[in-house]
N, C-alpha and C positions, 0 to 999 in steps of 0.2 A: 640428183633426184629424178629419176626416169617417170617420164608422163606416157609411157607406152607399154607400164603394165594392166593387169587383169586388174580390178578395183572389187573389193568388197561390195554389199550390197549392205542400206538398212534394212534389219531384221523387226525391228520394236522399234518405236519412239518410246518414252517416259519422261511424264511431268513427277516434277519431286512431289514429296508431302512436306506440309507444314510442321515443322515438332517443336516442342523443346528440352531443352536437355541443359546438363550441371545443374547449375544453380540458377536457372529460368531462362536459357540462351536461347532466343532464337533462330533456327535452321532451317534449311529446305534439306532436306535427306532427301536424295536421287536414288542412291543405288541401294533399296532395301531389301527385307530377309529372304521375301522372296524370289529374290535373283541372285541369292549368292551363289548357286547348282550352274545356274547357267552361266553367270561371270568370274567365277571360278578362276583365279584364287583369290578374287576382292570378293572383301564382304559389307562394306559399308562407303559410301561416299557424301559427305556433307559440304553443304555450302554454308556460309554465316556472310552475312552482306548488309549492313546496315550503319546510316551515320545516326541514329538513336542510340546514345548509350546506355538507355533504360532496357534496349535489349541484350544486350553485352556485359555491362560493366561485371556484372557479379559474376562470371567468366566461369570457371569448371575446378573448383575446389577436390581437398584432395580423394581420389575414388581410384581403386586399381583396375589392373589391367594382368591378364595373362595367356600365352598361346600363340598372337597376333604381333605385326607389327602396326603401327601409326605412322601417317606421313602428312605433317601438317604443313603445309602452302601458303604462304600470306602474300597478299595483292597489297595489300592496304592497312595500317596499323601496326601493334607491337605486340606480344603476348609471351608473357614471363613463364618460363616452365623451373620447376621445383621436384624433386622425387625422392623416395626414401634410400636409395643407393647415394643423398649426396651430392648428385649434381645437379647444376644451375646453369639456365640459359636464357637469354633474352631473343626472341624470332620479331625480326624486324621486316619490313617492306622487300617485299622479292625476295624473302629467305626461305628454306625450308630446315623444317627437324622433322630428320626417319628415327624412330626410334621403334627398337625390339623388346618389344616386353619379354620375351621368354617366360620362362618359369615363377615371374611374377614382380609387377613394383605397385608401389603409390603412387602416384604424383598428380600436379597441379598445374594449370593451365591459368593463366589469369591476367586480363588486360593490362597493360600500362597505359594507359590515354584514361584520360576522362572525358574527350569527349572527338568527334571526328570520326570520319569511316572508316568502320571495321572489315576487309573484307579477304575471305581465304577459305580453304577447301583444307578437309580433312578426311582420305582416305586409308582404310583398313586394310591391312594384306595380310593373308594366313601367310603360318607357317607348317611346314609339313609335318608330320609326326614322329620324327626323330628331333627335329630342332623347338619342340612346344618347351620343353625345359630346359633349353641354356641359359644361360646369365644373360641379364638385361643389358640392353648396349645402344646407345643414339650416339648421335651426329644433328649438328647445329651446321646448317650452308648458308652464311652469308650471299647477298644476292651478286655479288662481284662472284662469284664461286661457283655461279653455275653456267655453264658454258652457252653460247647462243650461238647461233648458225645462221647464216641470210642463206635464203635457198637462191636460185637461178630466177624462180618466178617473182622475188620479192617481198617472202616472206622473211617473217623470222620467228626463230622458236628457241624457246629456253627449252633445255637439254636437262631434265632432273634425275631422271631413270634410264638404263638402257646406253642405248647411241642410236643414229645416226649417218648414215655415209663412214661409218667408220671412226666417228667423230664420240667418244665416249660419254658418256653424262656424268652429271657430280655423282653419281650413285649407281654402282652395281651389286645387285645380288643372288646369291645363288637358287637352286631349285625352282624358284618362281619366274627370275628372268624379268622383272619387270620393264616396260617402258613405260615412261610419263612424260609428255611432252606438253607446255604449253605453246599454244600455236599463234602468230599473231599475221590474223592476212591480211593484205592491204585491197584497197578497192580492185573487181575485176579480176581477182586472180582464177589461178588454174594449179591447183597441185596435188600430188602425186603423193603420198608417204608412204614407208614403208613397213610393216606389220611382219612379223615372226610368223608363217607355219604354223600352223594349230595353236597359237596364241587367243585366248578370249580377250575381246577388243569391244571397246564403246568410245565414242566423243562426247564431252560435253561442252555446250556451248554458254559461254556465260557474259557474252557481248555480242550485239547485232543478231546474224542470223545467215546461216549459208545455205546452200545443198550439196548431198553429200553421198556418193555411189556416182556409177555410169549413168541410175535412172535419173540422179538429180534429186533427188528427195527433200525437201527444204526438212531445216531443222532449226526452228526459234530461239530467240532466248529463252534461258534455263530450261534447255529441254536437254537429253540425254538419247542419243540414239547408240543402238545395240548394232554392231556389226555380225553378219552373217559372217561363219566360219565354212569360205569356201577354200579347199585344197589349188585351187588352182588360181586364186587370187594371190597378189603380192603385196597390196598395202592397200588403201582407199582415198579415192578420188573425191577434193574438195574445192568447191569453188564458191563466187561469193562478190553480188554485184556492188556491193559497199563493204566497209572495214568489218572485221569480226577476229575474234578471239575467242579460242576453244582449248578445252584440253583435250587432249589423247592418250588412252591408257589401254595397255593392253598387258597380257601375265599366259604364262604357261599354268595351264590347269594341275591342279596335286592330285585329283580323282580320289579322296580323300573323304572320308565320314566327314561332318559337320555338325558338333553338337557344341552350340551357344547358350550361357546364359549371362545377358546383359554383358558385360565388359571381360567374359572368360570363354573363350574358341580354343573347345579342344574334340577331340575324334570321338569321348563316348561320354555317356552319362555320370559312369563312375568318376571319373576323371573331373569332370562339372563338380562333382559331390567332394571329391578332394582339392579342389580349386579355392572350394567356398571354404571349406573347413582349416584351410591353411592360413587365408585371410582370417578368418574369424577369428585363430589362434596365433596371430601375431607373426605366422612365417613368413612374410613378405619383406 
């Protein structure tokens, strides 16, 4: 990892909102509708973080999904997934499930703990408009499965999307390119990462607090800073005078229409109006 490249700069800070969502779950939603244009091809980033099982427990019963993928992250807890295709999966501590909706499922999300912190990140990723109607398809990563890296400076990062030095992550996928890196820096450090070329990039920070760019720009807990898309930068400069841990995400743009309604991303209206009507009528 080279500390003598050009570093991005932050563009934006953003604090989440408060929401809730399934069946009364408590979230901080960072990355919302209005910044899906500019963070292009993500369209949604939630955090859930709580040892209250009164904000949890009744978890995300079943609601579909079509267009989009899901990539849910767990830190902390277990969360039972269910779907109308059939499959069954249990998302444990350090695990993640990418799952494609495609052309449409049901499924269900739902704690296994009664009680104990819940805590993990669920981000959205379009798909392009040839692949909105494929068969639905996931992948369950136990957390032994997803590769880790110690850099030179002392860190270390879990590898989920993307690579790395060459070093692959549990997950590659096509047209978007994603990376997703959780980051883990130890006190003092100095590091360098590296970011794809016209790739839209953000960190979020969801432990301690660093600075991040040439200029240093501090970035708190649960804040989200948007990286500047400069051509002649190569990755972004993070450092950080006590421990912190961030993720990093970054996707090749689709330049692509964007027409959302609640749990259906697809390129036009009519498409939304066939989305609903498929569920309505049992095609899913």
């Amino acid at each position: 990892m080279s500390t003598h490249n050009i570093s991005r700069e932050v563009e934006r800070l953003v604090n989440g909102m408060e929401v809730s969502d399934g069946a009364g779950v408590r979230l901080l939603r960072v990355l919302t509708h209005d910044l899906q244009r500019r963070l292009d091809p993500f369209l949604m980033l939630d955090e859930f973080r709580s040892d209250n099982p009164d904000d949890y427990i009744a978890g995300f019963p079943d609601h579909p999904h079509r267009g989009f993928e899901t990539v849910t992250y767990m830190l902390d807890g277990r969360m039972r997934h269910r779907d109308s295709t059939g499959q069954e999966g249990l998302l444990g501590p350090g695990g993640v499930q990418w799952m494609t909706a495609g052309r449409g499922l049901i499924h269900s999300e739902l704690p296994e703990q009664e009680d104990g912190l819940m805590h993990g990140f669920q981000l959205w990723v379009n798909l392009p408009a040839k692949n909105k109607m494929i068969d639905p398809w996931y992948r369950d990563i136990p957390a032994a499965e997803i590769p880790e890296l110690d850099s030179a400076q002392g860190s270390r990062l879990r590898l989920i999307a993307g690579s790395v030095d060459k070093q692959p992550a549990a997950i590659q996928r096509p047209d978007t390119e994603p990376l997703y890196l959780d980051v883990h820096l130890a006190a003092g450090q100095d590091e360098f990462l590296a970011i794809p070329a016209g790739h839209n990039a953000f960190i979020y920070v969801y432990q301690g607090e660093l600075e991040a760019g040439s200029h240093g720009q501090p970035v708190k807990q649960r804040q989200m800073a948007i990286l500047a898309n400069d051509a002649a930068a190569g990755g972004i400069r993070i450092t950080s005078a006590a421990p912190a841990r961030f993720l990093l995400v970054a996707g090749k743009p689709l330049n692509e229409p964007i027409a959302q309604w609640g749990p259906f991303v697809m390129n036009t209206r009519a498409e939304l109006e066939a989305a609903a009507d498929d569920f309505r009528n049992g095609r899913f």
